[in-house]
C-alpha positions in Angstrom: 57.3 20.2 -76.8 57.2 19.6 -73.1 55.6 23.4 -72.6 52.8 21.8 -74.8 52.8 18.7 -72.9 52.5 20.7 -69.6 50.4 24.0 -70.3 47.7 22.3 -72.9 47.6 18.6 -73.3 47.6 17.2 -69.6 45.4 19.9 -68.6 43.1 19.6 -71.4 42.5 15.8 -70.9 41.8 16.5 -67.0 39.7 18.9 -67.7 37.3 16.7 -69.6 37.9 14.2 -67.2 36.6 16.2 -63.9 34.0 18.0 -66.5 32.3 14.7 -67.0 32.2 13.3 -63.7 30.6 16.5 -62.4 28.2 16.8 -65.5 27.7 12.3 -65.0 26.8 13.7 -61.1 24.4 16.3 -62.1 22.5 14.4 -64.6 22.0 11.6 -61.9 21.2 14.5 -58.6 18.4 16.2 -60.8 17.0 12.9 -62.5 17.2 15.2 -66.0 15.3 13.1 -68.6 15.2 15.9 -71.4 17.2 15.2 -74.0 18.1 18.4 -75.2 19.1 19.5 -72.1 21.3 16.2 -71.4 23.2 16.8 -74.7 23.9 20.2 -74.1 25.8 19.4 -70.5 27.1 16.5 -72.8 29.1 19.2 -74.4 31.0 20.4 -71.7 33.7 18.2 -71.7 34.0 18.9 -75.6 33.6 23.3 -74.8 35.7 24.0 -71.7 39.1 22.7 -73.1 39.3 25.2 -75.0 39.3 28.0 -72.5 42.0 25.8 -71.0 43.7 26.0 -74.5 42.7 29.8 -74.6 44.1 30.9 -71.1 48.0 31.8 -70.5 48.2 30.6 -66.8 50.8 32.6 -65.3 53.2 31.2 -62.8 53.5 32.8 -59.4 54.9 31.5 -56.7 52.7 32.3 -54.0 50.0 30.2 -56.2 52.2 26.8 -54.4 52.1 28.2 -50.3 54.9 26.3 -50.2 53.2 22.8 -50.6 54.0 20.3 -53.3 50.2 19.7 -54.5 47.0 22.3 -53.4 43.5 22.3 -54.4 41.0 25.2 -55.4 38.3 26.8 -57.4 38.8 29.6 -59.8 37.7 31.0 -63.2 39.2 32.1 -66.1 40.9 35.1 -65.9 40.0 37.7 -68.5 43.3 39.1 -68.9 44.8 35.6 -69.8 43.0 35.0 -72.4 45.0 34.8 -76.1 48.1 35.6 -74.4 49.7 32.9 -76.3 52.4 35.0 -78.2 53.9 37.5 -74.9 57.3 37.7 -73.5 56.1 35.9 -70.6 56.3 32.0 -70.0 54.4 30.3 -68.7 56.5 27.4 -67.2 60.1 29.3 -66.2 61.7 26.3 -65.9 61.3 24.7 -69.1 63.2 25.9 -71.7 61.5 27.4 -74.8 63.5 28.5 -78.3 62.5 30.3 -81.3 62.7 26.6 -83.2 60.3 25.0 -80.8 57.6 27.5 -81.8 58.2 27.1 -85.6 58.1 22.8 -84.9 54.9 23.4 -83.0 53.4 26.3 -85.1 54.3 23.6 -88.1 53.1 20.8 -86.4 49.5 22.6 -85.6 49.3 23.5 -89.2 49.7 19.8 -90.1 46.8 18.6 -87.6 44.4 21.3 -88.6 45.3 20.5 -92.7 44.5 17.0 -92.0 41.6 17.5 -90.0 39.9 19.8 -93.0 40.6 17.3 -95.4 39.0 14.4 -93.0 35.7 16.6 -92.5 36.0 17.5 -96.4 36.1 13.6 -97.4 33.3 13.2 -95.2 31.0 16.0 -97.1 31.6 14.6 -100.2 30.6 11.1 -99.3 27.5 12.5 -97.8 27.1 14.5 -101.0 27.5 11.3 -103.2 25.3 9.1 -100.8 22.5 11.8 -101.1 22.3 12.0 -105.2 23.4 8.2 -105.4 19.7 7.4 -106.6 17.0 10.0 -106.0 13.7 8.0 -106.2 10.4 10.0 -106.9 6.9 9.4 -105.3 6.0 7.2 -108.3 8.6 4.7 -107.7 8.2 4.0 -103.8 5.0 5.3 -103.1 4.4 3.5 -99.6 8.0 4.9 -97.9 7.0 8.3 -99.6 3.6 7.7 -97.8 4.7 7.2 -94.7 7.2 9.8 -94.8 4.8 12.6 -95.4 2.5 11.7 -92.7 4.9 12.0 -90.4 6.3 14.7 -91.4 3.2 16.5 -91.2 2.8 16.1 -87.3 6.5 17.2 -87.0 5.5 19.9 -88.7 8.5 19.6 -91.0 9.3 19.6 -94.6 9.6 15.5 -96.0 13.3 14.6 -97.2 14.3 13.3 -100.3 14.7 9.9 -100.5 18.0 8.3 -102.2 18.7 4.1 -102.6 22.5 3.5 -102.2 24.1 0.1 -103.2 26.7 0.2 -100.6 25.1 -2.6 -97.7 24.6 0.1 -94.8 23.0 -1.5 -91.4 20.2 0.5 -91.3 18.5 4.1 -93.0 20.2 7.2 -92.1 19.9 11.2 -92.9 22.6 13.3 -94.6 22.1 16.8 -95.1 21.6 19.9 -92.1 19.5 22.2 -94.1 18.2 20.1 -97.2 17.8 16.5 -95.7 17.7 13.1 -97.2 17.2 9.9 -96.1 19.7 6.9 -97.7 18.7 3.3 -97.7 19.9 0.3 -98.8 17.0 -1.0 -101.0 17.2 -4.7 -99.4 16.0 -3.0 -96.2 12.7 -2.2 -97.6 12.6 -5.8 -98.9 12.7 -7.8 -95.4 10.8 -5.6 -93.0 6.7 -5.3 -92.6 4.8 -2.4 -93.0 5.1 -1.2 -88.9 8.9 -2.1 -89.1 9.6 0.7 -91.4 7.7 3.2 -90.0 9.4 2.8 -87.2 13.1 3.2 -89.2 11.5 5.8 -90.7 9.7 8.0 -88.0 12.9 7.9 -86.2 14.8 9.5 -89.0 12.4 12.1 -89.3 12.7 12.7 -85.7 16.5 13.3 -86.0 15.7 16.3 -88.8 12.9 17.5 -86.5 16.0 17.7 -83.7 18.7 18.5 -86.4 20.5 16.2 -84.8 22.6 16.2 -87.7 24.1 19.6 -87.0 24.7 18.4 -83.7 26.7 15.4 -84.5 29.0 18.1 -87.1 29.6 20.3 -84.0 30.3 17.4 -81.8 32.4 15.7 -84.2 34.6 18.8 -85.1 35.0 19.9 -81.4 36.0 15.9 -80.7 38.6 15.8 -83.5 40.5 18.8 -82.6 41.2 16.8 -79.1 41.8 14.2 -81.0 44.4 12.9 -78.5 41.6 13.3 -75.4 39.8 10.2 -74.6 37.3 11.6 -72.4 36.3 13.8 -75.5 34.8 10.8 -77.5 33.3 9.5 -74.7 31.5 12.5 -74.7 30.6 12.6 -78.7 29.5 8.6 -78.4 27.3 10.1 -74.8 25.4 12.6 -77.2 25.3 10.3 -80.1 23.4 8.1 -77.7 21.3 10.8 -76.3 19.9 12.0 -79.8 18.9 8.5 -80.4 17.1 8.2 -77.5 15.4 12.0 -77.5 14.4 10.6 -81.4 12.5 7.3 -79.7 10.6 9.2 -77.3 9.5 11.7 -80.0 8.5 9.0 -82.2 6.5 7.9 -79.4 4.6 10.8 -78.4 4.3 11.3 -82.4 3.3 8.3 -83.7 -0.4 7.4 -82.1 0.7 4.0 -81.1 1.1 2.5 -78.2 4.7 2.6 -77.1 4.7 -1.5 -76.5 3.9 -1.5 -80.0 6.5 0.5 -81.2 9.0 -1.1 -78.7 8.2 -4.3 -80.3 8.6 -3.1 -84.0 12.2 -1.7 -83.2 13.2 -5.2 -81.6 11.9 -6.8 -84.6 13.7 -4.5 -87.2 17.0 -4.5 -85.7 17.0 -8.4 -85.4 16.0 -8.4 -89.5 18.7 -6.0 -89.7 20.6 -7.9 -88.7 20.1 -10.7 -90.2 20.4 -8.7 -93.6 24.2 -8.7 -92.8 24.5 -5.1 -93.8 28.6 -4.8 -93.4 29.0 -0.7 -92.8 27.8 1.1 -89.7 25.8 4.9 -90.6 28.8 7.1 -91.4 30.3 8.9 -88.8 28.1 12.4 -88.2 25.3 11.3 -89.7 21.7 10.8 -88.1 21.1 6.6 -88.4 18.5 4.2 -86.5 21.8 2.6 -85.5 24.7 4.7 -85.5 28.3 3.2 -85.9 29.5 5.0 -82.2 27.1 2.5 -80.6 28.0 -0.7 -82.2 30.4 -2.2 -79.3 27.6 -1.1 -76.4 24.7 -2.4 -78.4 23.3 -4.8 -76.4 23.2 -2.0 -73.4 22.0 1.0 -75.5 19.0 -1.6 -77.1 17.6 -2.6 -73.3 17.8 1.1 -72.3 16.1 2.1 -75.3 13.5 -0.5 -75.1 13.2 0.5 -71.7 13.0 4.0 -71.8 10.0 4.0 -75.1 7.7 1.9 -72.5 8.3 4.0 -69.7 7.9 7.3 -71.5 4.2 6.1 -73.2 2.4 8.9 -73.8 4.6 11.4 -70.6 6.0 14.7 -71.4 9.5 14.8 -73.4 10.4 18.2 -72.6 11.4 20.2 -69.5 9.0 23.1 -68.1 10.3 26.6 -68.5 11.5 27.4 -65.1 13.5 24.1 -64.7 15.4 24.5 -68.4 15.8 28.0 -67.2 17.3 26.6 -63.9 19.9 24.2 -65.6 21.0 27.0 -68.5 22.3 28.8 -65.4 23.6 25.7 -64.1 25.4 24.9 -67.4 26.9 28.5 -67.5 28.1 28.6 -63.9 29.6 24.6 -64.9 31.5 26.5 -68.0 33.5 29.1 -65.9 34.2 26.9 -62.9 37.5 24.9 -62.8 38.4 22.9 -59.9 42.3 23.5 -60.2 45.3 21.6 -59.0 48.3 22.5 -58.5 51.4 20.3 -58.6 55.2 21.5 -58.3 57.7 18.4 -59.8 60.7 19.5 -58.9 61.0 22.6 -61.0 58.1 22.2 -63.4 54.7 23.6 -62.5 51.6 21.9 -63.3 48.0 23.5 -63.3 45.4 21.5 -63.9 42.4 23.2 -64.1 
């Protein structure tokens, strides 16, 4: 168990560490305001773990030059890769028997069981939440109305509707290829006409993103490091970012003034929240107010309020040739592994 410790788990968690502060840098150097591309550098501290998981560093003593700690670049090496199961060991010094790899082989299959059955529970409540109560055109008209307008300048095909009973904080989308959109029926009740389009043009933004799909690969990639903080900080970073790349497409969208829409969102969340709705949108679900948010709300509102003014009627999306720059960025950032080295007596650690 301390060969895990040493080869995966302290090396994982640093390399989402450094991987965030240099993606946190890089975001702030280039001013990036596209959302898509944000996300996707988001990611990194969920992706390159896994080539640390992948690789089979093999000790050599000449890596140490004789000095306690030493610093470098590298990249994966090829040959390493799912080596896992060799002769070789990785860390000499610690002592690794044929019951250590049927406890951690047994443990792994534990984790992994549990994890299926956590993203299988979560299926079927979205599954249950969408065929809860399917409503028809006849019987809300005006949501159906505003939902197919919408839909129409997204250029996307309207969701289903479906009213649940359970008291949810806000509307939210289930579904990756066949969407719907859940609300809890009081919602409808309390807000003005502008107040739900504006829940509602942001939920069709998320399908037009399929930010859903997003959120089930972040989510997934987050639980298998479920013991790496720095991974959900990164899943609640691109939870953030999809609500914010929904806002500024509901802007350039909608044919209203951003102020105006600004001032509709302020006024639905404070209705919202006088509603008392007692459950956040489930986890990996697209919501006007997602659950990941809750404890940074006050932040995340300001920065959204401030980021719909500022982005009244300007360009969402990044021209060709800078996207193509930061794709090239985001690959080189993939491969590149700032690694330490540090000798404890006779253990060898590689962080990398």
């Amino acid at each position: 168990m301390l060969a895990v410790l040493i080869d995966y788990i302290i090396p994982v968690i640093y390399n989402s560490f450094i991987t965030l502060i240099f993606v946190l840098l890089i975001l702030f150097v280039f001013r990036i305001k596209d959302s898509g591309v944000r996300i996707l550098f988001f990611f990194l501290p969920l992706i390159k773990p896994f080539l640390v998981v992948a690789e089979r560093i093999r000790y050599s003593p000449a890596i140490s030059d004789e000095k306690a700690i030493n610093f470098g670049l590298r990249m994966p090496d090829p040959n390493n890769l799912f080596q896992w199961f060799d002769s070789y060991d990785p860390n000499p010094n610690i002592f690794v028997t044929e019951i250590n790899y049927i406890i951690i082989f047994a443990v792994s299959f534990a984790i992994v069981l549990l994890l299926i059955i956590r993203w299988l529970n979560l299926y079927l409540l979205y599954r249950r939440l969408a065929y809860e109560e399917k409503v028809s055109r006849d019987e809300i008209p005006l949501v159906y109305r505003i939902i197919d307008s919408f839909a129409r300048r997204l250029s996307i095909k309207p969701p289903d509707v479906s009213l649940t009973h359970r008291r949810y904080l806000s509307p939210f989308v289930v579904g990756i290829r066949y969407c719907t959109i859940v609300i809890y029926p009081n919602i409808l009740e309390v807000l003005e006409q502008e107040e739900k389009e504006v829940l509602l043009h942001h939920e069709l933004s998320h399908i037009k993103r399929r930010d859903n799909l997003i959120s089930w690969i972040a989510m997934i990639l987050r639980d298998f490091m479920f013991y790496n903080p720095f991974a959900y900080i990164s899943y609640y970073l691109i939870r953030a970012e999809q609500d914010s790349g929904s806002d500024k497409l509901v802007v350039s969208h909608s044919q209203k003034p951003g102020k105006e829409i600004a001032k509709n969102l302020l006024n639905a969340i404070k209705k919202l929240g006088e509603l008392g709705g007692t459950r956040g949108v489930p986890e990996g679900a697209s919501g006007f107010v997602n659950a990941a948010g809750r404890f940074f709300a006050h932040f995340r509102l300001k920065n959204r309020i401030r980021s719909i003014i500022r982005n009244d009627g300007k360009r969402i999306g990044m021209r060709v040739f800078p996207r193509i720059m930061m794709y090239i960025l985001f690959l080189l950032m993939m491969v590149l592994q700032f690694l330490i080295t540090i000798d404890i007596g006779q253990y060898h650690l590689y962080l990398r």
